[in-house]
Residue frames as qw, qx, qy, qz and C-alpha x, y, z in Angstrom:
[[0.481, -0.054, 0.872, 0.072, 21.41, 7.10, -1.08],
 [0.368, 0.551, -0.126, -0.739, 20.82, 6.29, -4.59],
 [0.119, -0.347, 0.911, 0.190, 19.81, 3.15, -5.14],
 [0.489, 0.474, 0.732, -0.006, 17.05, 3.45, -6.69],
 [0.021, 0.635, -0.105, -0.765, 18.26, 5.93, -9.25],
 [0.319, 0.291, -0.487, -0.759, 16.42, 6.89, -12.61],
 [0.065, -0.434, -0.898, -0.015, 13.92, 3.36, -11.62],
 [0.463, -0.143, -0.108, -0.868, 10.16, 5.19, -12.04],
 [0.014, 0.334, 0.857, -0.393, 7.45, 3.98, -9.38],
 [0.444, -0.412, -0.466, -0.645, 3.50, 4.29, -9.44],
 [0.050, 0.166, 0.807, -0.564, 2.19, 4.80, -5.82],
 [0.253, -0.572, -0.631, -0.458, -1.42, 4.39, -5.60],
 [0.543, -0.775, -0.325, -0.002, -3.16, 6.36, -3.15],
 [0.703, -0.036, -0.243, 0.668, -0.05, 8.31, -2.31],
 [0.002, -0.810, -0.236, -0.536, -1.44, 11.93, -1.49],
 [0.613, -0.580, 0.133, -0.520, -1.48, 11.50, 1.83],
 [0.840, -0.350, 0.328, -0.254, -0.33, 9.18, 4.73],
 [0.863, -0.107, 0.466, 0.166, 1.25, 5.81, 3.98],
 [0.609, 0.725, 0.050, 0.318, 1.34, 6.81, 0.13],
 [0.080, 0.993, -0.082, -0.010, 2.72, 9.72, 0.95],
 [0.432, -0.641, 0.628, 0.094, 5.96, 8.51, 3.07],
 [0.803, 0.092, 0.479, 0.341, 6.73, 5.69, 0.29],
 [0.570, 0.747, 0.281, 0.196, 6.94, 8.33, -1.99],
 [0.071, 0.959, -0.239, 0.138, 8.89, 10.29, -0.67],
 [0.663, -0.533, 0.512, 0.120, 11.19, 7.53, 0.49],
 [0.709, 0.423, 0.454, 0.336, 11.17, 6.24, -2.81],
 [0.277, 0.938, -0.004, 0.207, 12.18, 9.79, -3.89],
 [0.390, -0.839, 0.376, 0.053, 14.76, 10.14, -1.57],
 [0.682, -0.175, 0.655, 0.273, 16.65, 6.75, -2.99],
 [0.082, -0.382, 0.460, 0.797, 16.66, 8.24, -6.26],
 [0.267, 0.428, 0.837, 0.211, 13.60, 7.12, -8.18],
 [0.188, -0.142, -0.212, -0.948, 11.11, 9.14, -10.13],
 [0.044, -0.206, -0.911, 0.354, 7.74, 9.05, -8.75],
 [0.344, -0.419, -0.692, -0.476, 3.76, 8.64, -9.66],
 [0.187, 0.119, 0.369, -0.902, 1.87, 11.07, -6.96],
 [0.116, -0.390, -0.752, -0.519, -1.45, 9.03, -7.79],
 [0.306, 0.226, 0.475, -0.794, -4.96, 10.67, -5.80],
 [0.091, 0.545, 0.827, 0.102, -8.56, 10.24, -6.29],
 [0.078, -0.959, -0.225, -0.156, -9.87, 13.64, -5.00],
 [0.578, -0.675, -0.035, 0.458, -7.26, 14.38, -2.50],
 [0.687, 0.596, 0.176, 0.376, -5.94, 16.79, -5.20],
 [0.190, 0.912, -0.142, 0.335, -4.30, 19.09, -3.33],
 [0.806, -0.465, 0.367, 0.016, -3.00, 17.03, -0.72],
 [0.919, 0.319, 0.207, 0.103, -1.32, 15.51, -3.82],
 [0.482, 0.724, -0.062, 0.490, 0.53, 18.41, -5.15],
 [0.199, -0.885, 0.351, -0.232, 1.96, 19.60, -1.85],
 [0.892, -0.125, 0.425, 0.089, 3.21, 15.78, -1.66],
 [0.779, 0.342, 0.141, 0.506, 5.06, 16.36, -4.70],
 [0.016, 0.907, -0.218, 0.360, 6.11, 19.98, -3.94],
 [0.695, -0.569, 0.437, 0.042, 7.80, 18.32, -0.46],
 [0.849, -0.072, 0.269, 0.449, 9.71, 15.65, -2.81],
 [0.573, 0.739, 0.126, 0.330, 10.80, 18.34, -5.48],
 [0.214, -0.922, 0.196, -0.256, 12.01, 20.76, -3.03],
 [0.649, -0.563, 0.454, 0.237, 14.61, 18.05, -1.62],
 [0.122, 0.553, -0.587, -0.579, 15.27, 17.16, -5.74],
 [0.312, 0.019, 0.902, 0.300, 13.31, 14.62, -6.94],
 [0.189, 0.121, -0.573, -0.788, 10.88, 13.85, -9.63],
 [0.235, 0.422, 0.820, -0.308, 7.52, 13.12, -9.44],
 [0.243, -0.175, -0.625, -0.721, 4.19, 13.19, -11.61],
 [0.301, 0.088, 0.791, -0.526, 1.15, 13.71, -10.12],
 [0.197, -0.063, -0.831, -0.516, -1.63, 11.50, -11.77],
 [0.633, 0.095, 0.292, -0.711, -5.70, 11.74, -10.77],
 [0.578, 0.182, -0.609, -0.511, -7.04, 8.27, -11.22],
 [0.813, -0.183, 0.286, -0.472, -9.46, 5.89, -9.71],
 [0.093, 0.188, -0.970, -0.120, -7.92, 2.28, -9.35],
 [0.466, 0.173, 0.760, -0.420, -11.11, 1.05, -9.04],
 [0.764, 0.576, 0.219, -0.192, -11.63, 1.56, -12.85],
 [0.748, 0.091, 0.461, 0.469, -9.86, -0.50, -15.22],
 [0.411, 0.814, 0.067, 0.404, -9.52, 2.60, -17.79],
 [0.241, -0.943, 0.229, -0.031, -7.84, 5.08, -14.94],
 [0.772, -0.376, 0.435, 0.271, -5.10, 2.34, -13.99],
 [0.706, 0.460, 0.357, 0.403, -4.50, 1.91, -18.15],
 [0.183, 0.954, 0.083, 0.222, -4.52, 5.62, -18.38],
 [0.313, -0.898, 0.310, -0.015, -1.94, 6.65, -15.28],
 [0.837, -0.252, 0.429, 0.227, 0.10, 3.61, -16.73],
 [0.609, 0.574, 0.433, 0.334, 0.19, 5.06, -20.07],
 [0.019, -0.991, 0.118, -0.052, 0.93, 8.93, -18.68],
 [0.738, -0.574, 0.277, 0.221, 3.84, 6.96, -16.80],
 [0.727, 0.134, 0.465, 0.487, 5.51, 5.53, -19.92],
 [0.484, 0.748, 0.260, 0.371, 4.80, 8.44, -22.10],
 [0.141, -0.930, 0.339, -0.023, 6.93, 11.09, -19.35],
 [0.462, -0.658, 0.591, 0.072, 9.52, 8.40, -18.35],
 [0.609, 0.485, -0.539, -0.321, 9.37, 5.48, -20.54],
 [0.437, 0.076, -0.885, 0.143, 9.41, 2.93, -18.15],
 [0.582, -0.590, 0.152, -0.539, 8.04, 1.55, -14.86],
 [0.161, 0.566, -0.717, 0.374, 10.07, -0.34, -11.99],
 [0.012, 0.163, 0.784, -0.598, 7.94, -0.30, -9.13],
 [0.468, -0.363, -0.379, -0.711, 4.15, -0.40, -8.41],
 [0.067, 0.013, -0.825, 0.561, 3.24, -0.06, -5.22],
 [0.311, -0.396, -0.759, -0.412, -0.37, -0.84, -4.41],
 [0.119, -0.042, -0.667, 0.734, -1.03, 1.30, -1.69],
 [0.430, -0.167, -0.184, -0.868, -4.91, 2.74, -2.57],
 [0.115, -0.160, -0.863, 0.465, -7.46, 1.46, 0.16],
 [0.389, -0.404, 0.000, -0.828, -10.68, 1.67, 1.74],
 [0.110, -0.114, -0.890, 0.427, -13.02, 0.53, 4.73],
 [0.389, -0.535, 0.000, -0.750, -16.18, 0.80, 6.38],
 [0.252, -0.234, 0.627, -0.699, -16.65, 0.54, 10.22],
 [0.818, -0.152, -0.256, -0.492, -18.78, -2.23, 11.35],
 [0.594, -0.424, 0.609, -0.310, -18.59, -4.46, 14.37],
 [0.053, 0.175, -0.964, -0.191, -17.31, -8.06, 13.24],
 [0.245, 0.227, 0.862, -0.381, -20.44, -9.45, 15.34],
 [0.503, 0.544, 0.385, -0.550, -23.32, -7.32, 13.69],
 [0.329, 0.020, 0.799, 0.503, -23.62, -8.79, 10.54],
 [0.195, 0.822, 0.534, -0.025, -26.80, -6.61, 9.38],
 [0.164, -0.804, 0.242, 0.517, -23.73, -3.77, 9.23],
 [0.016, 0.202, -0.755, -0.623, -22.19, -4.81, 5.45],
 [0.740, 0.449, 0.306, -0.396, -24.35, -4.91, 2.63],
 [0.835, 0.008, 0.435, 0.336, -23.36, -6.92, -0.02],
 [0.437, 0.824, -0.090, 0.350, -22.56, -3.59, -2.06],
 [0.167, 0.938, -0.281, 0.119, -20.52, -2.72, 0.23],
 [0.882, -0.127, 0.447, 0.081, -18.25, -5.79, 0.10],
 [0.639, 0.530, 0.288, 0.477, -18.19, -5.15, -4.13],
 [0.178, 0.952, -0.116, 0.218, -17.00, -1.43, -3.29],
 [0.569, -0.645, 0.507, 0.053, -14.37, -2.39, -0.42],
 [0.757, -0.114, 0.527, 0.369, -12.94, -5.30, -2.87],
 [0.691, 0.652, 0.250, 0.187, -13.19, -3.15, -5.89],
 [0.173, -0.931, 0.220, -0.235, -10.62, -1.14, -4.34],
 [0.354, -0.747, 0.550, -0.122, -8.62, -2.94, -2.44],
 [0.768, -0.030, 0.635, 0.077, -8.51, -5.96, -4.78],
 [0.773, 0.366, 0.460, 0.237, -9.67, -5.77, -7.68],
 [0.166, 0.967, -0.195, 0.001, -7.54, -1.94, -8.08],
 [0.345, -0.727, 0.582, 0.116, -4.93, -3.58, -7.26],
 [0.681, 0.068, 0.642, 0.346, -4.90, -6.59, -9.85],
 [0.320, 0.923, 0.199, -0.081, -6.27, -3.68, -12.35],
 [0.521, -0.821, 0.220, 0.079, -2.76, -2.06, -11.31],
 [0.428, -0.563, 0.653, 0.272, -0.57, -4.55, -12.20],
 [0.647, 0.292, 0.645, 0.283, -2.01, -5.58, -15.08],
 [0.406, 0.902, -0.102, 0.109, -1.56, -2.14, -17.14],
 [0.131, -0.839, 0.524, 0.069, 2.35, -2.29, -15.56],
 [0.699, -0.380, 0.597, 0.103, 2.94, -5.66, -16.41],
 [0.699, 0.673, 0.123, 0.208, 3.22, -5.62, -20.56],
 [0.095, 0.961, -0.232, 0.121, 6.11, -2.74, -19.37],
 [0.664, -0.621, 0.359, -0.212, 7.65, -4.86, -16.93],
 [0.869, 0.043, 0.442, 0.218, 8.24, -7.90, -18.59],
 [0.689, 0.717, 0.103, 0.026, 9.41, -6.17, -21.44],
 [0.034, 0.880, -0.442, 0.173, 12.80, -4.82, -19.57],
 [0.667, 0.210, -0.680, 0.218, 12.84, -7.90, -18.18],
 [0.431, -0.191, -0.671, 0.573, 12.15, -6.73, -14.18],
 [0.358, -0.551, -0.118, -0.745, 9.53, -5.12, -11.81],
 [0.116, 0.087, -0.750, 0.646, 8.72, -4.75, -8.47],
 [0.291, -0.576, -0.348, -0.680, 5.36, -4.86, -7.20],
 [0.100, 0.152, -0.711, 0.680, 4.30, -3.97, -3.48],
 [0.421, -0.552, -0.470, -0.546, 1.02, -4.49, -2.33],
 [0.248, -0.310, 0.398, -0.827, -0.15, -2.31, 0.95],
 [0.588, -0.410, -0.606, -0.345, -2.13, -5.10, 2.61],
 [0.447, -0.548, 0.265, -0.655, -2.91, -5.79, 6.51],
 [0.047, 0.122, -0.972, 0.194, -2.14, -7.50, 9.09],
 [0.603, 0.115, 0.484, -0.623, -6.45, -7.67, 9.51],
 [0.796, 0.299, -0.357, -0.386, -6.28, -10.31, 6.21],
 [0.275, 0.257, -0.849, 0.370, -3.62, -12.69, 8.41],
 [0.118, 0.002, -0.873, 0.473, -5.61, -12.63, 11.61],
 [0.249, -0.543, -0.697, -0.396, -9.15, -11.73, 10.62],
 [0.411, -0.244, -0.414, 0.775, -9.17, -8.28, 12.18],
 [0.105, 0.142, 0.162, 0.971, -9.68, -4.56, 11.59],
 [0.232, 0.137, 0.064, -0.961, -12.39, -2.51, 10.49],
 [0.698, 0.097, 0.039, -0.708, -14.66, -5.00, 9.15],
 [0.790, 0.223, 0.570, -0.032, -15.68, -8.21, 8.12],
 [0.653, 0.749, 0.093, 0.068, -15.59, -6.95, 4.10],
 [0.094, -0.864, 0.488, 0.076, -12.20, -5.05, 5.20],
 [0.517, -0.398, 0.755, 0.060, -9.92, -8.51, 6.59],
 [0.718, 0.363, 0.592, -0.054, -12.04, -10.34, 4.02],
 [0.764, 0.639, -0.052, 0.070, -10.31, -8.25, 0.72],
 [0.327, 0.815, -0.475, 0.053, -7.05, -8.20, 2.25],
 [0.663, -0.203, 0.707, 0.138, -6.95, -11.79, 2.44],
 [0.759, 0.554, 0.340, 0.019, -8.18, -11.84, -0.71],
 [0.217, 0.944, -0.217, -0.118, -5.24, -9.63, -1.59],
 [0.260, -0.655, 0.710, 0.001, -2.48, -11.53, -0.28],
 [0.846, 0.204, 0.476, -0.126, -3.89, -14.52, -2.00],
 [0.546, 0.823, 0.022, 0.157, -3.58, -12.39, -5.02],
 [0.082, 0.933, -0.327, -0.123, -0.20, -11.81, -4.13],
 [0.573, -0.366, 0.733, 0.035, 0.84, -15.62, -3.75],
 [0.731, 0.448, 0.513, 0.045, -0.79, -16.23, -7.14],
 [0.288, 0.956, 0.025, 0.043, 0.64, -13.34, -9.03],
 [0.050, -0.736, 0.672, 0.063, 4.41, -14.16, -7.95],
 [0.719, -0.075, 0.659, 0.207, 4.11, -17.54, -9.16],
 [0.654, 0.562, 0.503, 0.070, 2.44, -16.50, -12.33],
 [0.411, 0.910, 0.045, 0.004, 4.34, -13.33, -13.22],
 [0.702, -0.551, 0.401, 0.208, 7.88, -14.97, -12.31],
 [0.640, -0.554, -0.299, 0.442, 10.46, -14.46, -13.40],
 [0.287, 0.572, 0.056, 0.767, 10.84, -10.75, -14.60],
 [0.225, -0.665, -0.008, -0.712, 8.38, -9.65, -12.13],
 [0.352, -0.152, -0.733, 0.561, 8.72, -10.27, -8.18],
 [0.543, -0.511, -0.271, -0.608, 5.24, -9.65, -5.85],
 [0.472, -0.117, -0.819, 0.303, 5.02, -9.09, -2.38],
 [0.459, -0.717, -0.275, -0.447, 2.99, -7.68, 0.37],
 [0.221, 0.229, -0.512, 0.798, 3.24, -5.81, 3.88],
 [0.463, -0.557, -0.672, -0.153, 0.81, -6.62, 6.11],
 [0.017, 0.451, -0.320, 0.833, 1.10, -3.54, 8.35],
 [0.217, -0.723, -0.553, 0.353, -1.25, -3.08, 11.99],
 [0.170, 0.970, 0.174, -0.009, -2.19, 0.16, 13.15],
 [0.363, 0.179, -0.014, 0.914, 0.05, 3.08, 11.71],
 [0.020, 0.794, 0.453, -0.404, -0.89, 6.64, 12.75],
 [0.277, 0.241, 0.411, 0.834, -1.54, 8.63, 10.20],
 [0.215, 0.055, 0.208, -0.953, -3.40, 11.88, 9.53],
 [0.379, -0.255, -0.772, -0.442, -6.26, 9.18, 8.45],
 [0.421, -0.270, -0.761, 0.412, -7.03, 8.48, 12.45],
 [0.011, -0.377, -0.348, 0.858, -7.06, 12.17, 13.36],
 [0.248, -0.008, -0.465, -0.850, -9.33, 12.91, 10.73],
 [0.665, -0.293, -0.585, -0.361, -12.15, 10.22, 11.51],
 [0.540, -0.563, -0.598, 0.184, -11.94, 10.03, 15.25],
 [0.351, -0.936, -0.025, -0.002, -10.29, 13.12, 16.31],
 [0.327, 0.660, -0.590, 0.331, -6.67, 14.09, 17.17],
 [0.237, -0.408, 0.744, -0.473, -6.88, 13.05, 21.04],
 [0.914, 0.087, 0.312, -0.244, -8.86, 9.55, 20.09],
 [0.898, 0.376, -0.188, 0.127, -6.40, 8.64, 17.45],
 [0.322, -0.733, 0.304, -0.516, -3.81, 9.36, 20.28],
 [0.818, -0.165, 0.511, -0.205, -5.45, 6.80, 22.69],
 [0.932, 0.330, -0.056, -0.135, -5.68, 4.43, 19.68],
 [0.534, 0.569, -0.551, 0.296, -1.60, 4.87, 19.32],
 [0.078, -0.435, 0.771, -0.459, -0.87, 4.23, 22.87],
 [0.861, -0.171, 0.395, -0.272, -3.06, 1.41, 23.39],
 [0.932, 0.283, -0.198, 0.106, -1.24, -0.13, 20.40],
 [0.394, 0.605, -0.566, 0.399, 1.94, 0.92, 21.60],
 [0.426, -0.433, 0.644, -0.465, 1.15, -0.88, 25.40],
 [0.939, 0.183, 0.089, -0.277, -0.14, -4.41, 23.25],
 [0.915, 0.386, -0.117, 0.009, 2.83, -4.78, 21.36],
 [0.783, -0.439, -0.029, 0.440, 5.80, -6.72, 22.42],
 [0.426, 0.284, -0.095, 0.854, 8.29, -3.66, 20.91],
 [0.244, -0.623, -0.398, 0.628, 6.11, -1.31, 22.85],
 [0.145, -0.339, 0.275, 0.888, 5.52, 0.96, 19.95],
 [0.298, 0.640, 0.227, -0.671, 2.98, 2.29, 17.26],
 [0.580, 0.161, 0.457, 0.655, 3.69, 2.10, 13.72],
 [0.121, 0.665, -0.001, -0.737, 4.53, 4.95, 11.85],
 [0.815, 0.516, 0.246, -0.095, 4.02, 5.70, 8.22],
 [0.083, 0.658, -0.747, -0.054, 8.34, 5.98, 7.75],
 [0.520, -0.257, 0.803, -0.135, 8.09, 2.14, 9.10],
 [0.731, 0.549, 0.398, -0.075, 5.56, 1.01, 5.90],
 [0.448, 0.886, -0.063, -0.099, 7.36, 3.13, 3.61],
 [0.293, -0.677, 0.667, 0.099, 11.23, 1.54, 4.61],
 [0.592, 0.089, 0.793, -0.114, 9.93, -1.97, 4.28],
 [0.621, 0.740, 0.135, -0.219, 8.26, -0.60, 0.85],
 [0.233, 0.869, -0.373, -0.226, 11.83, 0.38, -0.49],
 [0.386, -0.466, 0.793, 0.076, 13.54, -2.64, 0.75],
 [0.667, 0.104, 0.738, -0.018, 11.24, -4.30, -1.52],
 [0.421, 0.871, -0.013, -0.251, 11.33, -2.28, -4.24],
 [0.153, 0.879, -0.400, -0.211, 15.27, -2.61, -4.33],
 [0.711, 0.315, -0.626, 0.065, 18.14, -5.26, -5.24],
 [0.144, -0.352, 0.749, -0.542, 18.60, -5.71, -1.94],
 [0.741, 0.149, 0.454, -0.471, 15.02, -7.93, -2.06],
 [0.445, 0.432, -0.529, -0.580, 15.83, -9.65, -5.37],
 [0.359, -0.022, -0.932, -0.049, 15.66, -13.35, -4.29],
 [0.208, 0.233, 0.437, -0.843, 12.43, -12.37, -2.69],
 [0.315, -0.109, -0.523, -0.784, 9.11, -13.08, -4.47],
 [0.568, -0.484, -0.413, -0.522, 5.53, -13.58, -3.14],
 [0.293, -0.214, -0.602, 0.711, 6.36, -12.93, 0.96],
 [0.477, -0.718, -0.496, -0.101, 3.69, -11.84, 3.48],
 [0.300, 0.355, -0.435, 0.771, 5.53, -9.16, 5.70],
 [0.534, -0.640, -0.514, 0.203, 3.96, -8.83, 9.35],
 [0.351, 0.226, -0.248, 0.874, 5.29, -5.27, 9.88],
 [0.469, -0.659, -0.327, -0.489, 3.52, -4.65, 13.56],
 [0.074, -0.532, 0.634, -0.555, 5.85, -4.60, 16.19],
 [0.043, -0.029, -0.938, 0.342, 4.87, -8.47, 17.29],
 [0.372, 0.007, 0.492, -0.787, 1.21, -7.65, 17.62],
 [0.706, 0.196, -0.649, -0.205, 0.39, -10.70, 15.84],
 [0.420, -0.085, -0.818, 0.384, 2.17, -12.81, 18.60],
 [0.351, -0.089, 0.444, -0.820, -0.26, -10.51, 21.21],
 [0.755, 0.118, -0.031, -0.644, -3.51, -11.57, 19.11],
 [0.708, 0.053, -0.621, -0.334, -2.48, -14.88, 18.84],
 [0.092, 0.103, -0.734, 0.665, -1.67, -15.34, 22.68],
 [0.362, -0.001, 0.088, -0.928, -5.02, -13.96, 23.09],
 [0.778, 0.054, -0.529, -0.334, -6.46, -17.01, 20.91],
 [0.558, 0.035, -0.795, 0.235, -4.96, -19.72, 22.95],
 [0.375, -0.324, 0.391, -0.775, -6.93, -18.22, 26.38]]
């Protein structure tokens, strides 16, 4: 399938995990494709070795969305190999662990590091891709947000708190960058990725999948193919009358947590 052929995407954060599988879905449908990483530098390149090897095209690009020069910079490599950009998918993230309740757990740096990331990298982002955009006349952007900004969830307090702030940003940013460019967001739950086994363990991030997969009404997990489908669908003409949508993509576990409320 090749219906996204010779369009050129920018995943953020795409070494690894989520990134990884948009990229390579996004490869598979015929795009060229922005392998972005912070450190994760070899992770990166075997991420683009995997798409090459099936034929596609990919750049891999070291750069911190959390500074306004990198974002300019990996927008500027983009244009200068391909000469355009399509898609920008906002997938670059972070967290830190901290019980909602204990409120002596977030310091107010780390609030400004968690949103400089997962906010403000992501308006950073679209503002080096959007001078390109408009100029062809059309762009996609995707922003990787959570379903813990919807229902005030997750890993922290600072966490739910920038990816509401995100999805804000995503309701303001498809009015304002209408109508060349079209913004929306995917508010995933958990996915298992190699993120889980890494920080808790292989046979804790496990558990973690099968309790989610006995919560939610499909009975099921998310994977990072499921983020990365939903990514393309917005990416392609198939979304075109589509601008600033919230996706819920959690097998129903929304309707669990709000059941839960109403006790």
């Amino acid at each position: 399938m090749t219906v996204l052929k010779d369009k050129v995407a920018i995943v953020t954060g795409s070494a690894t995990g989520i990134g990884a599988a948009v990229a390579e879905v996004l490869a598979g449908q015929g795009a060229k494709v922005v392998i972005n990483y912070t450190k994760s530098r070899v992770e990166a390149e075997e991420t683009a070795k995997s798409i090459e090897a099936k034929g596609g095209a990919t750049m891999v690009c070291q750069a911190d969305v959390a500074k306004d020069a990198d974002c300019r910079r990996m927008a500027e490599e983009t244009l200068k190999k391909w000469g355009r950009i399509d898609i920008l998918v906002n997938n670059a993230g972070t967290t830190k662990f901290a019980a909602h309740h204990d409120l002596d757990a977030l310091s107010g740096e780390d609030f400004q590091w968690i949103y400089g990331v997962n906010v403000v990298g992501a308006y950073q982002m679209i503002r080096a891709c959007t001078p390109t955009m408009k100029a062809q006349g059309s762009g996609s952007v995707v922003n990787i947000s959570s379903i813990a900004g919807v229902m005030g969830v997750g890993s922290s307090v600072a966490y739910a708190a920038s990816k509401g702030a995100l999805n804000t940003m995503t309701l303001s940013l498809a009015r304002a960058l209408a109508p060349e460019i079209r913004v929306n967001a995917i508010c995933p739950a958990f996915v298992a990725t190699r993120w889980f086994s890494d920080k808790f363990g292989k046979e804790a991030a496990a558990h973690i999948a099968k309790q989610q997969s006995e919560v939610t009404p499909l009975r099921r997990a998310g994977t990072p193919e499921d983020i990365a489908d939903a990514v393309a669908f917005f990416a392609s003409p198939a979304s075109r009358h589509i601008t600033g949508e919230r996706l819920l993509l959690d097998a129903g576990h929304h309707l669990a947590l709000t059941g839960l409320n109403q006790k």
